[in-house]
C-alpha positions in Angstrom: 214.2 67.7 69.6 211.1 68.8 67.9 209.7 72.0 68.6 206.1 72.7 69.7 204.4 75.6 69.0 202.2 77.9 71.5 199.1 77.2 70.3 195.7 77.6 72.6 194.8 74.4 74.6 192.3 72.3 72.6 188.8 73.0 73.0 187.2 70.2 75.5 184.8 69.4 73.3 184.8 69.0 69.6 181.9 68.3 67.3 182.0 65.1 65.0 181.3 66.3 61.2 183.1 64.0 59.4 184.1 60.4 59.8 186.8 57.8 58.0 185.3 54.3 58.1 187.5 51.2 57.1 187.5 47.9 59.3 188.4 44.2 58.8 186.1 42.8 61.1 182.8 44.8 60.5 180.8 44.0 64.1 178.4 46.8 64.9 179.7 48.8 62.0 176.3 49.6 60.0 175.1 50.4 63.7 177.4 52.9 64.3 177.4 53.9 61.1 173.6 54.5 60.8 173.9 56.5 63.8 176.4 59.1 62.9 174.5 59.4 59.5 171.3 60.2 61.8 173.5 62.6 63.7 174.6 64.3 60.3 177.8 63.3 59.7 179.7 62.7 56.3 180.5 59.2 56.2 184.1 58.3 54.1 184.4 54.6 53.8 186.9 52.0 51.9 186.5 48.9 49.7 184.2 46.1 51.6 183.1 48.8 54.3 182.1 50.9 51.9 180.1 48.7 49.6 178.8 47.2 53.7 177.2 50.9 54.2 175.7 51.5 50.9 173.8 48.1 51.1 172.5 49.1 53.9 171.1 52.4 52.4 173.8 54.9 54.1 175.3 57.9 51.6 178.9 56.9 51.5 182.0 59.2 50.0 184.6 56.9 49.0 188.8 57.3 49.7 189.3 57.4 46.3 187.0 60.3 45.3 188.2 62.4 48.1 192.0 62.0 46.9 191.5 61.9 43.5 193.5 58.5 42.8 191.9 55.1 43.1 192.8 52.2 44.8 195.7 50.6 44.0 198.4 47.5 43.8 195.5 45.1 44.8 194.2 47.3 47.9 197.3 47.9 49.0 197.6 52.0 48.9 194.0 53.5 49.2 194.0 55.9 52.5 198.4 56.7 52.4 197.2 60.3 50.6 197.5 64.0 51.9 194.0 64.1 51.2 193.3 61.8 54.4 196.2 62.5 57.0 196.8 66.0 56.6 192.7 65.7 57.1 193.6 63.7 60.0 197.0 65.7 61.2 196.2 69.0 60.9 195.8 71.5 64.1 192.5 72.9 64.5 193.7 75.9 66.4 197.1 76.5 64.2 196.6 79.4 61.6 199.1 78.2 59.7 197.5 74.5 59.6 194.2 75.6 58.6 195.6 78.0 55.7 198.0 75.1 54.3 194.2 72.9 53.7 192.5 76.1 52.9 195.4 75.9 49.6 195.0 72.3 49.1 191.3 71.8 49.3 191.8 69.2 52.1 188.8 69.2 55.0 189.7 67.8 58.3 188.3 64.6 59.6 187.1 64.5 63.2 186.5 60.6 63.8 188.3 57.5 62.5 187.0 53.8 63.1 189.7 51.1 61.7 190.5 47.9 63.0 193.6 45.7 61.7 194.3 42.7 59.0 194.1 39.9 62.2 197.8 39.1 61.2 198.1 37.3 64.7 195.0 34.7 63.5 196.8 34.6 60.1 200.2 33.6 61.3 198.9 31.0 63.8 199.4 27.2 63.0 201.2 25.1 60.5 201.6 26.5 56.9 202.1 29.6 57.7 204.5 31.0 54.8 205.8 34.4 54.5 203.5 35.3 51.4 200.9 35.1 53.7 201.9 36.4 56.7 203.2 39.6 54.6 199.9 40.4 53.0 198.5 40.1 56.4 200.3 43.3 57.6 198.3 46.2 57.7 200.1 49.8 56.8 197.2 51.9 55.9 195.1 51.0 58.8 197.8 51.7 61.7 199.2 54.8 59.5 195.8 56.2 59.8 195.4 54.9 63.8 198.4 56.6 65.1 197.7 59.9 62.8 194.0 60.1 64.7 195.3 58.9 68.4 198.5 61.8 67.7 196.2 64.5 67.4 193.7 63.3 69.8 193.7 66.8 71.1 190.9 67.3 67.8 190.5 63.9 66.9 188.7 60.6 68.1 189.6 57.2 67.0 188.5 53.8 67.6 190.5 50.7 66.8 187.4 48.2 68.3 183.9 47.4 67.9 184.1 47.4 72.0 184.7 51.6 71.6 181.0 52.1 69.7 178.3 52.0 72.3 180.7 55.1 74.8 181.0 56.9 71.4 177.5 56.4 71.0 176.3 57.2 74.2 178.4 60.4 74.8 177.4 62.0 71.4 173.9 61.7 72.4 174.7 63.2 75.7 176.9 66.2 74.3 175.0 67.2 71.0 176.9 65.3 68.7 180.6 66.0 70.5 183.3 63.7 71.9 185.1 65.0 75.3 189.2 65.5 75.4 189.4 62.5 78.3 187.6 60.5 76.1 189.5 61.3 72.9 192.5 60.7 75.4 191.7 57.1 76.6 190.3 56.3 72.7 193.9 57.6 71.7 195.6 55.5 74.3 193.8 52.2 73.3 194.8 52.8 69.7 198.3 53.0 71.0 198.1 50.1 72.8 196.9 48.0 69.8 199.2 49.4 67.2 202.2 48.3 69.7 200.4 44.7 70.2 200.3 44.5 66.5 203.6 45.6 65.3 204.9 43.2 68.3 202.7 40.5 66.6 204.7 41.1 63.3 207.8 41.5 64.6 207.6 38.1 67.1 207.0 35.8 63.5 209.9 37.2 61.9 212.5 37.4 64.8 211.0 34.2 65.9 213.5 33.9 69.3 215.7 36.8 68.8 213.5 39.4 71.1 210.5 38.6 73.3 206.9 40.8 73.1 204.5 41.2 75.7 201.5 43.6 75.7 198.7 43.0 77.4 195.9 45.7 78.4 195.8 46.5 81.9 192.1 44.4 83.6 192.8 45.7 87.3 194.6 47.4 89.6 195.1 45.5 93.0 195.2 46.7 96.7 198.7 45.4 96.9 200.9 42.3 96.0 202.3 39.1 97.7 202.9 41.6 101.2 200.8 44.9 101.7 204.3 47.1 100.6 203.9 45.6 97.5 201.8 47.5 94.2 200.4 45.3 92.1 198.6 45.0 89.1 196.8 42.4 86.9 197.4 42.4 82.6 195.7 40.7 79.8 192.4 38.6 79.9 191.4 36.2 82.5 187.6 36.7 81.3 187.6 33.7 79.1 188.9 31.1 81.9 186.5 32.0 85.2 184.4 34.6 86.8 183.8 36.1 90.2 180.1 35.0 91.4 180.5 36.3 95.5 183.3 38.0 97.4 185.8 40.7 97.4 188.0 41.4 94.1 190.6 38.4 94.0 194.0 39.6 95.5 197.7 39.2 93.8 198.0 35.9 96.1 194.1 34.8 95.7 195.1 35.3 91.7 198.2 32.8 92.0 196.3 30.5 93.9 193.6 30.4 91.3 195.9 29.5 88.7 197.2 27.0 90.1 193.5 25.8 91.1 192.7 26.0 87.3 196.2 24.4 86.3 195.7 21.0 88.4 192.0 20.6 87.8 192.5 20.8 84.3 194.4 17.2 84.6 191.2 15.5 85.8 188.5 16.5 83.1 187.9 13.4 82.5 187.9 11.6 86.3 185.3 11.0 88.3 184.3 13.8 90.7 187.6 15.3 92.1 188.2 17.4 94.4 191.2 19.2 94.9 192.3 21.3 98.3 195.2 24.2 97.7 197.1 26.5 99.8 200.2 28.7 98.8 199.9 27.3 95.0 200.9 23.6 96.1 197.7 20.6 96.9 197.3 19.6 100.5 195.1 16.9 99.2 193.2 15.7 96.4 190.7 13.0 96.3 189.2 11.0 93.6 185.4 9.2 94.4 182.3 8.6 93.0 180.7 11.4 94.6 181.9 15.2 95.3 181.4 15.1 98.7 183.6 11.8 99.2 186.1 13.2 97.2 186.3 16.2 99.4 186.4 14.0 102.3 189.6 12.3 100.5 191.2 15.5 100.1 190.7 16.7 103.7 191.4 13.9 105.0 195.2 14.3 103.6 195.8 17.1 105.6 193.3 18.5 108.4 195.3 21.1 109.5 196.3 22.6 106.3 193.0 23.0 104.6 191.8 26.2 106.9 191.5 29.7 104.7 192.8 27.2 101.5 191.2 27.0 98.3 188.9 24.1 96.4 188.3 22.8 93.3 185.9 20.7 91.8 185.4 19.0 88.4 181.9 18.7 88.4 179.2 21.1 89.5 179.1 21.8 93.4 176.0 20.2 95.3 174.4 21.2 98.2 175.9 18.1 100.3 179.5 18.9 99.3 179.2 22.4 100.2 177.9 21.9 103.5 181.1 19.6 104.3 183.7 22.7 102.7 181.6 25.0 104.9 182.6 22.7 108.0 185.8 25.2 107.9 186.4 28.7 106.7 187.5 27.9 103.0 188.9 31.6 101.4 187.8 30.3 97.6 185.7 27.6 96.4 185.8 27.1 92.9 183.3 24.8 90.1 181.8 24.5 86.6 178.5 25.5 88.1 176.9 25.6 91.4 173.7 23.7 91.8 170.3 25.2 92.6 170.7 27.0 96.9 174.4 26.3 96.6 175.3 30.0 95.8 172.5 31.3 98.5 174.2 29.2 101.1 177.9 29.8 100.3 177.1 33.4 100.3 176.2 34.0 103.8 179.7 34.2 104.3 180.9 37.6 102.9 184.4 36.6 103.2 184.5 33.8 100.7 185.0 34.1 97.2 183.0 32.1 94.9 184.3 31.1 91.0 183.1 29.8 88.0 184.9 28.2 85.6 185.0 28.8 82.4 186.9 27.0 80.3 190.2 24.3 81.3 193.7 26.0 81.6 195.0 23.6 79.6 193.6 26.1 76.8 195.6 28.9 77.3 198.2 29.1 74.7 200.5 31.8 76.8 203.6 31.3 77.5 204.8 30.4 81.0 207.0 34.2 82.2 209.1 34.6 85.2 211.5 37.9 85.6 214.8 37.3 87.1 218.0 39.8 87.7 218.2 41.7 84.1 215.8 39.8 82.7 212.7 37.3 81.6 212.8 33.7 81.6 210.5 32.7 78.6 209.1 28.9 78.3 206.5 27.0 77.0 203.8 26.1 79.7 204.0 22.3 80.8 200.8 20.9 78.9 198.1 19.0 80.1 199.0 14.8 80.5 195.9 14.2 78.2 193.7 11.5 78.8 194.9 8.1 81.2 194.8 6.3 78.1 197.6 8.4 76.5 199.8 8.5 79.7 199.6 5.3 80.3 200.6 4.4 76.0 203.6 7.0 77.0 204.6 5.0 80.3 207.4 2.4 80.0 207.5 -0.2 83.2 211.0 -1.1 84.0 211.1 -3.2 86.8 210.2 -7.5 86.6 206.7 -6.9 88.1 203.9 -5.4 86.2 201.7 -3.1 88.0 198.2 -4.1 89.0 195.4 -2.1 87.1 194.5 -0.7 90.8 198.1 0.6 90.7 197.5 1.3 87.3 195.0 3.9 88.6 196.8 5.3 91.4 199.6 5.5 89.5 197.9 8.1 87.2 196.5 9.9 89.3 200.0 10.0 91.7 201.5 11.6 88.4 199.0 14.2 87.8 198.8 15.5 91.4 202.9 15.6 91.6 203.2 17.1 88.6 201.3 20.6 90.5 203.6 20.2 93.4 206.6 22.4 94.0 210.1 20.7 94.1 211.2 18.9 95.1 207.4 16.4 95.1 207.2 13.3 96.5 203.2 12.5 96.0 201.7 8.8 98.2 198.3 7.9 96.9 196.2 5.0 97.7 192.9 4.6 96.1 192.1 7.6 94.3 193.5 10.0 97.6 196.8 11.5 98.0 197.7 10.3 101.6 200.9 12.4 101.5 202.3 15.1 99.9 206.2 16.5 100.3 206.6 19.9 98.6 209.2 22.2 98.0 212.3 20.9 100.0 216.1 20.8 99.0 215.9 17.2 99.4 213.7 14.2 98.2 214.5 12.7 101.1 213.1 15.1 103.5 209.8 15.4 100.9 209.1 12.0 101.4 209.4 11.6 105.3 207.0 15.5 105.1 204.8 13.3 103.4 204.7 10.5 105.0 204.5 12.4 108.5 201.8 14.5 107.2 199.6 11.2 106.3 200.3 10.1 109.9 199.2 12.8 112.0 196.1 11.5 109.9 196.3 8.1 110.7 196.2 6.8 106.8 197.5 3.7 105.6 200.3 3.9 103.5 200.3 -0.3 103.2 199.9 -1.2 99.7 200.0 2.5 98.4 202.0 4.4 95.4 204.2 6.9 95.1 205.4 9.4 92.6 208.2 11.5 92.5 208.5 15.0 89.8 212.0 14.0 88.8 214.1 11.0 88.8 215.6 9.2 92.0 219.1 10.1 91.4 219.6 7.2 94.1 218.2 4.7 95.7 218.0 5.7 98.8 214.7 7.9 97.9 212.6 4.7 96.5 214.2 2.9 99.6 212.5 5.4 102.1 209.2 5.2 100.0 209.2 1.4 100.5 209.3 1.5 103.9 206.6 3.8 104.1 204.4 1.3 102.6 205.1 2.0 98.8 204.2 -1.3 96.3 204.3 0.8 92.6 206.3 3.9 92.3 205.7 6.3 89.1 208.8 9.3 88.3 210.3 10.1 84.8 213.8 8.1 85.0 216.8 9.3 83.4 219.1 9.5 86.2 222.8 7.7 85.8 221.6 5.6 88.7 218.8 4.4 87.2 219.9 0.7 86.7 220.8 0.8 90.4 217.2 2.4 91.7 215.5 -0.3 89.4 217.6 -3.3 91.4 216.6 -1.6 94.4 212.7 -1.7 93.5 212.9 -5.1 92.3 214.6 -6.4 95.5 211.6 -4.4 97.6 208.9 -6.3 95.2 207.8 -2.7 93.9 206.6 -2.5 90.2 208.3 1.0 88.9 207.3 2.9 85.8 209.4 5.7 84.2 207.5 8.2 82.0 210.2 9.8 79.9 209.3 13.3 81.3 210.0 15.3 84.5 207.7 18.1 85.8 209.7 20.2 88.2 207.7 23.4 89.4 210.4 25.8 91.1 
């Protein structure tokens, strides 16, 4: 073990004299630059950032004059010199520290701004070879990153354009001098992105062998699935929607959201949908030419199961549709955009949460992580079904009759609904409106008579309707009890040893069967 010397504590507040600039991406740069030159600091600067800050009239002392050696190899050693780290490294209180760069003629360096070679934007997409993605890796910057963030205790660093305006505004505020929290958190970002970027690296050449996660921490949460629970939320959910009205989203609001986002994203290009959600799985979802009938669809799916759900929209929530969700306490509502007095009214009830979205979850390139015992299950994330067009080119109909384009339609949209149901999911839809939905049971069976039960209590007709099913009948018996609920075109992904024998069955029922090549089970 190392030992550590008794040294006195750091001073809270240390002045900013001098300053190492060198960044990739140079947002806000001159800015901050400019400023520290008007608060009379020496500004040290590299290659492009330097020849940035003299065009824009700053006095610059470049790396290589301060160590004595130019760049070299192409750019690839310019800062890895005592002249710069032991400027960076040394204790300001140690005797013994100060003496050795008394000797060497090194002056210490009290602020250093560098951001990375984007090696993650380098390595993404096809062509990627290992010439590139090598001179992609930044040593220099995260050499000098994690010198500045270890001695923090006399140091500040900043590894993002996002750190300038608190750097700014607490210099003003303390004459020219950056706190000891704030060198802290500036210290612990830096850490942060040093171990995002080396797990970057390290992900493209193990490729499977070991899996990376690091995301920064957005929120804490009051609890998690049950009050007993802490809870937190990681990474970025900026980019996908925004909270317009209500309380902060909770662990369960958060998963529900998701899996909003996830099924909505499947009808981009319908006609006004609305979808209804509770516990992560659709109690309804209905298809129309207007948002209010397509909310009427959904409810009417399931009247008892809507109270305290969630709703989603494709299109941008009208006054008349809002007034029908109001008709019961709905905990999240949920659009592209609220037309004009929509928010005003929505808002009178402080309970509700309110959310814009941003952009389709179809977008979001993460991959799909569950823990188990010991470990992480890693997998890609089921993508979007594309356009009708394309699911339809990928279908393959099986049985002697042909579905009818109404079918055609239902069919679609049977398959896009199921495919955001829990298994097992039987899914009965009859012109553009699920009018049944079995989730999450042990057996297919008992999803279909759930769903079926569940569309009587509403009194809908099942006569003449579709049905589709997550994964493959692995008898007949399932497409048997969906024909007798009504069921003329059925929709699942095939593949079962039974097949030939299910596709008899549908044939001797008169039902016109499609199988699309791939399942979509949601445990």
């Amino acid at each position: 073990m190392i030992s550590v010397k008794n040294l006195p504590p750091p001073s809270d507040f240390y002045p900013i004299r001098r300053a190492l600039l060198s960044v990739f991406d140079k947002t806000g740069i001159v800015e901050l630059a400019r400023f520290l030159h008007d608060q009379g600091v020496e500004l040290i600067s590299t290659g492009g950032t330097s020849k940035a800050l003299v065009e824009a009239g700053l006095p610059v002392v470049s790396v290589d004059s301060l160590t004595g050696y130019p760049e070299i190899l192409g750019g690839r050693v310019k800062t890895l010199h005592p002249a710069v780290h032991g400027g960076l490294l040394a204790r300001r209180v140690d005797p013994e520290d100060l003496e050795e760069l008394r000797i060497q003629g090194i002056q210490t360096i009290d602020l250093v701004v560098v951001n990375l070679y984007p090696f993650a934007e380098a390595t993404k997409g096809d062509g990627v070879t290992d010439a590139i993605a090598i001179e992609n890796i930044d040593i220099g910057g995260p050499t000098m990153l994690r010198a500045a963030a270890k001695n923090y205790f006399y140091v500040a660093v900043a590894c993002s354009a996002s750190a300038y305006p608190e750097i700014i505004s607490e210099m003003q505020q303390m004459g020219g001098s950056l706190s000891l929290a704030t060198r802290r958190r500036l210290a612990t970002q830096v850490f942060s992105h040093t171990a995002s970027y080396d797990a970057a690296v390290t992900r493209y050449f193990t490729a499977t062998d070991q899996f990376y996660v690091s995301a920064p921490l957005q929120q804490s949460l009051r609890y998690g699935e049950n009050p007993h629970q802490s809870a937190q939320l990681f990474g970025d959910t900026a980019p996908f929607f925004e909270t317009l009205h209500g309380k902060e989203l909770s662990f369960n609001n958060l998963l529900d959201v998701h899996a909003a986002l996830t099924l909505i994203s499947e009808f981009e290009e319908a006609e006004p949908t609305v979808a209804i959600l509770k516990h992560t799985n659709p109690c309804g979802v209905g298809t129309a030419s207007s948002l209010e009938q397509a909310y009427r669809k959904a409810f009417s799916t399931d009247v008892q199961s809507p109270f305290g759900g969630i709703v989603v929209v494709n299109r941008p929530l009208d006054l008349v549709t809002a007034k029908a969700i109001d008709e019961i306490f709905t905990e999240i509502i949920l659009a592209p955009a609220f037309e004009n007095g929509v928010l005003e009214y929505l808002s009178e009830k402080k309970n509700r949460r309110l959310i814009r979205t941003l952009a389709s979850a179809s977008t979001d390139v993460t991959k799909d992580v569950r823990s188990v015992v010991g470990g992480y299950l890693v997998q890609e994330r089921d993508p979007a079904l594309g356009s009708s067009a394309e699911l339809r080119a990928r279908c393959t109909v099986v049985t002697s009759r042909q579905p009818t384009e109404m079918e055609w339609r239902d069919l679609d949209f049977a398959w896009r609904v199921a495919k955001n149901v829990k298994s097992n999911a039987i899914v009965y839809v009859k012109n553009g409106q699920t009018i049944g939905v079995g989730a999450g049971q042990m057996s297919r069976i008992d999803s279909s008579e759930i769903a079926a039960s569940k569309g009587a209590k509403s009194n809908l007709d099942f006569q003449d309707c579709v049905v589709a099913s997550d994964a493959f009948f692995p008898f007949a018996d399932g497409l048997l009890e969906a024909a007798k609920n009504g069921a003329k075109a059925a929709i699942q992904p095939g593949g079962s040893i039974r097949d030939e024998e299910v596709i008899a069955a549908a044939n001797e029922n008169g039902i016109a069967m499609v199988f699309t090549g791939n399942r979509h089970f949601r445990h």
